[in-house]
SEDO-172022 format. One record per atom (N, C-alpha, C): x, y, z. Coordinates in steps of 0.2 Angstrom, whole numbers, plus 5000, padded with zeros to 4 digits. Example, Ala and Ser with C-alpha at 12.3 -4.5 7.8 and 13.67 -1.06 7.14 Angstrom:
BEGIN
506649725039 506249785039 506649845039 506449895035 506849955036 506450005039 
//
This chain:
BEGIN
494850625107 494750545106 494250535100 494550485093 493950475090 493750415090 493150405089 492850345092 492550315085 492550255084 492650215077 492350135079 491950135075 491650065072 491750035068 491849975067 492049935061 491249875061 491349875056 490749845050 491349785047 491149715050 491649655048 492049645051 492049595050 492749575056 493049505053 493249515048 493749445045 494349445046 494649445040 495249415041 495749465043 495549515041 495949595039 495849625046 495149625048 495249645055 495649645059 495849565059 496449555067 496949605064 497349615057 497749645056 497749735058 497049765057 497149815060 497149815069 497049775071 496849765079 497449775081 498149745076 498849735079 499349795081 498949845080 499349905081 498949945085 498349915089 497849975093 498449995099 498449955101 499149975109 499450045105 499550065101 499950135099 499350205096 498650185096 498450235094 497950245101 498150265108 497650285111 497250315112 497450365105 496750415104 496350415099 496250355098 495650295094 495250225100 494650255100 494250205106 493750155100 493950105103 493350075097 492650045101 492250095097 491450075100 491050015101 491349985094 491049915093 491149885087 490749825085 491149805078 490149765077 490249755072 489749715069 489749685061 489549625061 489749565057 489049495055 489149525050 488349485048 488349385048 489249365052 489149325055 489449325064 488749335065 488849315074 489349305077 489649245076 489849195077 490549235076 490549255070 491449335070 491349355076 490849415074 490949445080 491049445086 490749395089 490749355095 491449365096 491649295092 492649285095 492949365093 493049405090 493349435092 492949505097 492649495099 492149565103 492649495111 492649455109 492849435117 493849425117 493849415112 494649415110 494849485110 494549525110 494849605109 494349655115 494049625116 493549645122 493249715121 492749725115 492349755112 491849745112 491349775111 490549765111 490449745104 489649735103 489449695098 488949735098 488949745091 488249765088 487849765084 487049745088 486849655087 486649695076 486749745074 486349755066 486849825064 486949815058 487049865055 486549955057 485949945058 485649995059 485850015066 485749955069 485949985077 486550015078 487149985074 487950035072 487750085072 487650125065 487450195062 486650205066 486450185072 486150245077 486550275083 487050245084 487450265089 487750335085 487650375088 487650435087 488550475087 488750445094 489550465096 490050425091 489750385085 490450365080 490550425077 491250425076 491650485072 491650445065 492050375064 492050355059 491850265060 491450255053 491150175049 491850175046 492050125049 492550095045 492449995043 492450035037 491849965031 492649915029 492449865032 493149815031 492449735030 492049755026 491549705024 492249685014 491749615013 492149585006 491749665000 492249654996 492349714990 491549734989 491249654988 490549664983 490149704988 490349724996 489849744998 489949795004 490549844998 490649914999 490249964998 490049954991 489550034990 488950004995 488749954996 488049975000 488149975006 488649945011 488849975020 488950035017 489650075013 489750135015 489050185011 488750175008 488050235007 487850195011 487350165015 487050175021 487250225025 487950205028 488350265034 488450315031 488550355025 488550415023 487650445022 487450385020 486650425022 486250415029 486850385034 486650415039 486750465043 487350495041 487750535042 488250525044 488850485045 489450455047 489750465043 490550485043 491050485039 491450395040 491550395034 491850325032 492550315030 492850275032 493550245029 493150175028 493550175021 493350085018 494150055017 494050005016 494549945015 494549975007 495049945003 495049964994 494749904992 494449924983 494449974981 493750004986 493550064983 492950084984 492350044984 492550024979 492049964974 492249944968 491949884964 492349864957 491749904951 491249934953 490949984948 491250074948 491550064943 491650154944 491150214945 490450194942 489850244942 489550254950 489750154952 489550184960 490250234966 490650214963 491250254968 491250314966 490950344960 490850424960 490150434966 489750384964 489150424968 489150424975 489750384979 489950364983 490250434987 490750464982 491250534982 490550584982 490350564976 489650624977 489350664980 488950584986 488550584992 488850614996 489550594998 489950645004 490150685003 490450734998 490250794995 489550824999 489150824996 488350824997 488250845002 488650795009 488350805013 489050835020 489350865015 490050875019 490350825026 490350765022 490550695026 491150695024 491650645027 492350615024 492350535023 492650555018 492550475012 493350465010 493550425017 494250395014 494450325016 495150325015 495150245017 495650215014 495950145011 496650105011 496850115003 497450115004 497950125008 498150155009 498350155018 498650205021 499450215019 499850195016 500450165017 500850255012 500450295011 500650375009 500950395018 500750375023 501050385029 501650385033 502050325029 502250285033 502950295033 503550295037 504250295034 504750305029 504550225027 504750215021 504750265013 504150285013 503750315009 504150395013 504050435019 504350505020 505050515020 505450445018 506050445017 506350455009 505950435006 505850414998 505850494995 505150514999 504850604998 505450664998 505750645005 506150685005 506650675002 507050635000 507550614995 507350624991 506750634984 506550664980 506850734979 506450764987 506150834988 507050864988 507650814989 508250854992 508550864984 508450834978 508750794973 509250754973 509150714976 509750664979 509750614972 509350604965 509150584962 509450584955 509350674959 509250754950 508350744949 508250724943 507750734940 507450664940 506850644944 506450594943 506050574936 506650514932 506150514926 505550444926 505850394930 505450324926 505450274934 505150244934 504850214940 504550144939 504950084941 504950014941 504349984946 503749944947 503549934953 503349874953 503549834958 503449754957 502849734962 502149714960 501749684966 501649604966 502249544965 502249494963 501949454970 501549394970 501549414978 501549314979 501849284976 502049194975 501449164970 501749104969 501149074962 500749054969 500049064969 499349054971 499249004973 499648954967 499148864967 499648834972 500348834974 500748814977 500848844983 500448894986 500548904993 499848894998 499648854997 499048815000 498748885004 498348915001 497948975005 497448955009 497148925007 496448905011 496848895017 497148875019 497448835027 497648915030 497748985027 497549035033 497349045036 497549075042 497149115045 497249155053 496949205051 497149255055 497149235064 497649285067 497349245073 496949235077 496349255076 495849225080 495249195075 495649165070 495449095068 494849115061 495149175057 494749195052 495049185046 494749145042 495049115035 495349175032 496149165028 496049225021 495749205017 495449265014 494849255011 495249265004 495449185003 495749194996 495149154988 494749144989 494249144985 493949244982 493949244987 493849334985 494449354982 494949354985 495749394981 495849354975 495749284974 495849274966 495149284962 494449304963 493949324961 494049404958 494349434961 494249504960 494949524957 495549464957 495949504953 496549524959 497349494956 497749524960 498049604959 497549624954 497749714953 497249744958 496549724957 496249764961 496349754968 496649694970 496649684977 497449724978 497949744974 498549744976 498749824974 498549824969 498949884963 498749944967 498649954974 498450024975 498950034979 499249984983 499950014987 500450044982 500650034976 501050054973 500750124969 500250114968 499850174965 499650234969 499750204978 499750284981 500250304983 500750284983 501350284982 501550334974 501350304969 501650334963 501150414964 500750394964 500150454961 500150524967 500350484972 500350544979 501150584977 501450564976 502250594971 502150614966 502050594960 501950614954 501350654949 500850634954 500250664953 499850594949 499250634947 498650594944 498950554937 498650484933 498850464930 498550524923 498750514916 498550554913 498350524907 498750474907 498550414901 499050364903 498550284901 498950224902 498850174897 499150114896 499250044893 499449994896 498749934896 498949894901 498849834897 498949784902 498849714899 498749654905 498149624904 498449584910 497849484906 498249454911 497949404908 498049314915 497449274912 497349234914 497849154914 498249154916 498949124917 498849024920 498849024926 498748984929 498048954932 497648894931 497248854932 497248834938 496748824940 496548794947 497148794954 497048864956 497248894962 497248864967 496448854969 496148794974 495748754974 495548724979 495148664975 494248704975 494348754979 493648794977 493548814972 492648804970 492748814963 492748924961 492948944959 492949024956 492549044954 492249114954 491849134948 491849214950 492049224945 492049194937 492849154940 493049094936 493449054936 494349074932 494249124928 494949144926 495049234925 494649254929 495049314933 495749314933 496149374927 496849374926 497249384932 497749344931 498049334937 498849354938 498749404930 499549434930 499349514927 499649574928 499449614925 500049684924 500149704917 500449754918 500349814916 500549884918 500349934916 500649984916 500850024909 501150064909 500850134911 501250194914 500650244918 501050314916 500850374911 501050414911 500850474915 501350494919 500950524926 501150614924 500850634927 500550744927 501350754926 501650734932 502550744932 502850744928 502850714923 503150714917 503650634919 503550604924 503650534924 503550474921 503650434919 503250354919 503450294922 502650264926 502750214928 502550164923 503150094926 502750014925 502749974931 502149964931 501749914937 501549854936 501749804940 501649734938 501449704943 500849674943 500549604947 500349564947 500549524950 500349444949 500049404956 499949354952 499749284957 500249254956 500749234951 501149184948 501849164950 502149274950 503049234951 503049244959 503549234958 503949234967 503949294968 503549294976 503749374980 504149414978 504049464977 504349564976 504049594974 503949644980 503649704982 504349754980 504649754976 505149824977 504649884973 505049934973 504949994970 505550034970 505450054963 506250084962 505950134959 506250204961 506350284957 506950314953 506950304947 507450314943 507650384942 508250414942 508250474941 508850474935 508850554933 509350544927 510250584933 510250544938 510850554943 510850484946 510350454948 510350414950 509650364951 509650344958 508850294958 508850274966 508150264969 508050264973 507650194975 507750154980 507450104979 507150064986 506650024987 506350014990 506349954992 506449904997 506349844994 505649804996 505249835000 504549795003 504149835002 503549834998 503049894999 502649885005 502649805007 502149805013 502449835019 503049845017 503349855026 503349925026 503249985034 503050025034 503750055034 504049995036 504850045038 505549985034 505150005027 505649945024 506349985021 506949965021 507449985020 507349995013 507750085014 507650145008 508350145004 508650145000 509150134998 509350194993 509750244993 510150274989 510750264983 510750264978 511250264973 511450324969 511850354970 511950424965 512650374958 512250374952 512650354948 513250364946 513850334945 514550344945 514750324937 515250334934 515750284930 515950214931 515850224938 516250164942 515650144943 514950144947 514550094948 514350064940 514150134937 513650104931 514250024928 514950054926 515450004921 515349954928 515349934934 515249874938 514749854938 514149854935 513549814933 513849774926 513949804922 514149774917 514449684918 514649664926 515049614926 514549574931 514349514928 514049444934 514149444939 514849454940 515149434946 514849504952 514849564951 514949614955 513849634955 513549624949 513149624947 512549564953 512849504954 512549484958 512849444965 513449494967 513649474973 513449514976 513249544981 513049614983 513749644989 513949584992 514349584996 515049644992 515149614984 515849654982 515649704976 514949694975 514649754972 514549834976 514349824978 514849884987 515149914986 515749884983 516249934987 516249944979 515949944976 516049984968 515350014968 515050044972 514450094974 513850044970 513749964967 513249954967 512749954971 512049984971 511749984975 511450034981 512050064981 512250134983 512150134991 511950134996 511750165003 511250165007 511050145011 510350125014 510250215019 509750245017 509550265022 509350265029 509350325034 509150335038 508350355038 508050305043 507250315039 507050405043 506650435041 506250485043 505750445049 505850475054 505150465058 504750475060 504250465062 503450495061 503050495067 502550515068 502050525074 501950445077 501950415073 501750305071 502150265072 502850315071 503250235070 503350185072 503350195080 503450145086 502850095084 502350105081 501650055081 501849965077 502250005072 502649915068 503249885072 503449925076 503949895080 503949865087 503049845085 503149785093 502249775091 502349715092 501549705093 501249655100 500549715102 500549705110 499849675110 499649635103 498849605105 498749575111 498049525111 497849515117 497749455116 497849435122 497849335121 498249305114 498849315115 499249285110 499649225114 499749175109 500049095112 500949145111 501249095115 501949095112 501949095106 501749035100 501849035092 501749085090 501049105092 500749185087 501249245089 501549235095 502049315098 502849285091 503049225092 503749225088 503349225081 502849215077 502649235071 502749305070 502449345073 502249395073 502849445077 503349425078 503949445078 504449425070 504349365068 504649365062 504449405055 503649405057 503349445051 503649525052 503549545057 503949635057 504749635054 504949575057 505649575056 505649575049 505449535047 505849475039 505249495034 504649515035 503949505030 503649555029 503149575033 503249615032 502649665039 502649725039 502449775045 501749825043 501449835046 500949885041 500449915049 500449945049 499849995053 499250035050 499049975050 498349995048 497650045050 497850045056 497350115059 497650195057 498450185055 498650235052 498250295050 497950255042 497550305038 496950335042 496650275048 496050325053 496450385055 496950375058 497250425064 497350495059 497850485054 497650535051 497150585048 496750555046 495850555044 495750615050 495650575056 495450605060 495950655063 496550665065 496950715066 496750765060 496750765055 496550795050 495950845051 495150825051 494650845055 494650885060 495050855065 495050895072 495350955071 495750935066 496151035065 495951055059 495451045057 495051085053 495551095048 495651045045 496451055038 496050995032 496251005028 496050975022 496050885024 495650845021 495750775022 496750755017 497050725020 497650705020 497650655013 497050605011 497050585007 496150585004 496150634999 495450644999 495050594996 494450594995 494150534992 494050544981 494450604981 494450594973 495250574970 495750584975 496350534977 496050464974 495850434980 495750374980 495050324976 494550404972 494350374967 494850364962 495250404960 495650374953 496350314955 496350324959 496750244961 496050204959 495450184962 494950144960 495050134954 494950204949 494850204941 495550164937 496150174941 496750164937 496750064939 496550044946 496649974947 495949944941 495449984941 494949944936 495149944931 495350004928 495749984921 496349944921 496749944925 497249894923 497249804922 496249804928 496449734927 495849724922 495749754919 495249744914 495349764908 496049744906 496249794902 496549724899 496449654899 496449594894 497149574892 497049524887 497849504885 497849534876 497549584875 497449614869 497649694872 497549714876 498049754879 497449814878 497449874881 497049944882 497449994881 497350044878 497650094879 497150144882 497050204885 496650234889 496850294895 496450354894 496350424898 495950404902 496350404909 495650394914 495250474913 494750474919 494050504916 494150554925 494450524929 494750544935 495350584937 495150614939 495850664940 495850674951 496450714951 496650764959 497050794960 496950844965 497550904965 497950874972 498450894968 498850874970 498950834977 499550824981 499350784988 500150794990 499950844995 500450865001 500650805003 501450805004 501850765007 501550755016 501650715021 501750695026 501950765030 501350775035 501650835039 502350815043 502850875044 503650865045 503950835040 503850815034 504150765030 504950825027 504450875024 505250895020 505450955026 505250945031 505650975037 506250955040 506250895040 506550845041 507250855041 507950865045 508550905046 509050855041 508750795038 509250765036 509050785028 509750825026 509750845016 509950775012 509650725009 509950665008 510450665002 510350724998 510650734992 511550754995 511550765000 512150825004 512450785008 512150735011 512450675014 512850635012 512550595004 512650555001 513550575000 513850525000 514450524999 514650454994 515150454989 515250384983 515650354988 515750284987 516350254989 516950284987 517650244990 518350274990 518350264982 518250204981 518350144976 518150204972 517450204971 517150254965 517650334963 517950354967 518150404966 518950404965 519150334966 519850334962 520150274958 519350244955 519350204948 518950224942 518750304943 518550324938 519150314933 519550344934 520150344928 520350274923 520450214929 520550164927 519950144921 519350164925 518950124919 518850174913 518950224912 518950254908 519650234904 520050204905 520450184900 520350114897 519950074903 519850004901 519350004894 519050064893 518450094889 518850114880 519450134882 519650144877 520250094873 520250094867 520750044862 521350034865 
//
């Protein structure tokens, strides 16, 4: 059993709470929140203790892990308190918006043989041990280039303020447009790229302040860029471009290009979002070239656009996004919360704990170590501070490498071996090769 404390309790918290029913071998000891009045409703909505001080948390001696789900600005100081009091921490990302302080952070648990980790967990999840393996089979050939969309709607037209979680906790969308849609977003794509491809090695970014008056609260700072791109030359001999916004319409995809074909993703929030395979033809590539087949998907098909949905891999967790058992839910919050898994998206938050902690218990390396997760910190600072004059830049951060998902490329299904073209593709190669010529 590990035994876990949460430090906060906003809006983020109910979303972790939505998957306790599947991690029974996580006991939550308590929770504490520098507004009472939080913790209160959820210590009675979730039926957990309360714990009246941060001090009085980190004396209880039986936590395994501080898990720091306070706002950004007041990460370094919960989690160096609980690693100087001896507790290992998982934080919410980033680490912190100061680089100097996330090293001293990595430092101090070093130092004192603590574990220092935390979000995103989403290196765990299906979709992603699906992705690995089909890399792993060369269902692809050779991965060269990597598309990744973190677009998440324009800001000022979906009435944010009127969120909230359900047991009545505002999003905290003053914070998410203060601190920037790279540093709140760009890490799911990032542990994703960087846990595959390795560390970034050199980048060029750009991001900039687009859109005016989001909400009617006032901001500060007030034009924190609200778009950002960045190109990411990774160890693998890869490159990413990464894109995030407040501005355009929803898309999370993620695409892995190969020189055989391309791999694609379409929801990065969803744990088990449909994995798609395409191995390159005569026949798909020439059926892009046309409107019509280009964006009907229905007769794009049968001329291998888009190629194949995979069979996802599955994992020690999966069951956890496919039903959610909270407590005291109305009828409207159960069919919400059925349409989110369905349509929106699904995420298992205690994930990266359970890991963390299976990890420890079998005396194996941490699964996502905290110098990982320092240069993700370093890669989202620099990309969102990287202006509408554009940066070019060598992070100063590095990590060895990052083992795939245990059972992952065990996994009996070979996707490279499976993959079969349509009929179509395999008996109008000819034809287009004549349509091709004089």
């Amino acid at each position: 059993m590990t035994r876990i404390a949460f430090v906060g309790c906003g809006y983020v918290f109910d979303i972790y709470m939505r998957t306790k029913w599947a991690h029974p071998e996580i006991e939550i000891c308590g929770v504490f929140d520098i507004d009472l009045t939080r913790s209160t409703t959820v210590a009675n909505h979730y039926a957990v203790k309360i714990y009246q001080s941060l001090d009085l948390l980190l004396a209880d001696t039986s936590i395994d892990f501080v898990i720091n789900l306070t706002n950004i600005q007041s990460h370094f100081a919960v989690t160096k308190q609980a690693l100087l009091s001896g507790r290992n921490v998982y934080s919410e990302k980033p680490f912190t918006t100061d680089l100097s302080q996330a090293k001293e952070l990595v430092d101090l648990a070093n130092a004192k043989g603590l574990i220092l980790t935390g979000a995103p967990c989403n290196i765990f999840t299906d979709s992603i041990a699906t992705l690995w393996k089909a890399l792993k089979d060369g269902a692809i050939g050779r991965p060269v280039l990597i598309y990744a969309e973190l677009d998440d709607n324009p800001a000022h037209l979906m009435n944010l303020e009127a969120v909230q979680s359900p047991t009545g906790a505002p999003f905290p969308v003053a914070e998410e447009l203060q601190e920037g849609c790279t540093v709140e977003h760009i890490g799911y794509h990032l542990a994703w790229i960087c846990s595959m491809f390795g560390p970034v090695q050199s980048f060029t970014g750009f991001s900039k302040y687009l859109v005016e008056k989001k909400i009617s609260k006032p901001l500060h700072p007030h034009d924190t860029a609200d778009v950002s791109i960045a190109c990411l030359n990774l160890a693998a001999g890869v490159i990413a471009r990464v894109t995030c916004s407040w501005v355009a319409p929803r898309n999370h995809g993620f695409r892995v290009i190969g020189d055989q074909g391309e791999i694609w993703v379409d929801n990065i929030f969803h744990d088990q979002s449909a994995v798609y395979l395409e191995r390159f033809s005569r026949v798909s590539l020439a059926a892009r070239k046309t409107y019509t087949l280009r964006n009907q998907p229905l007769f794009g098909s049968i001329f291998g656009i888009g190629g194949r949905r995979l069979r996802l891999v599955r994992r020690w967790k999966s069951h956890a996004v496919e039903s959610d058992k909270g407590a005291n839910r109305s009828w409207k919050q159960k069919f919400v919360s059925w349409l989110r898994r369905r349509e929106i998206y699904a995420q298992d938050k205690l994930l990266g704990i359970a890991e963390a902690a299976r990890a420890a218990k079998a005396g194996q390396p941490q699964p996502m170590p905290a110098e990982f997760l320092l240069h993700l910190n370093e890669i989202a600072l620099l990309v969102q501070r990287s202006g509408p004059n554009g940066v070019a830049a060598v992070p100063s951060t590095s990590f060895e490498p990052i083992s795939s998902p245990s059972g992952v490329l065990n996994h009996a299904t070979n996707y490279s071996d499976t993959y079969s073209p349509r009929l179509t593709e395999r008996y109008l190669t000819r034809i287009v090769d004549v349509l091709h010529r004089r």
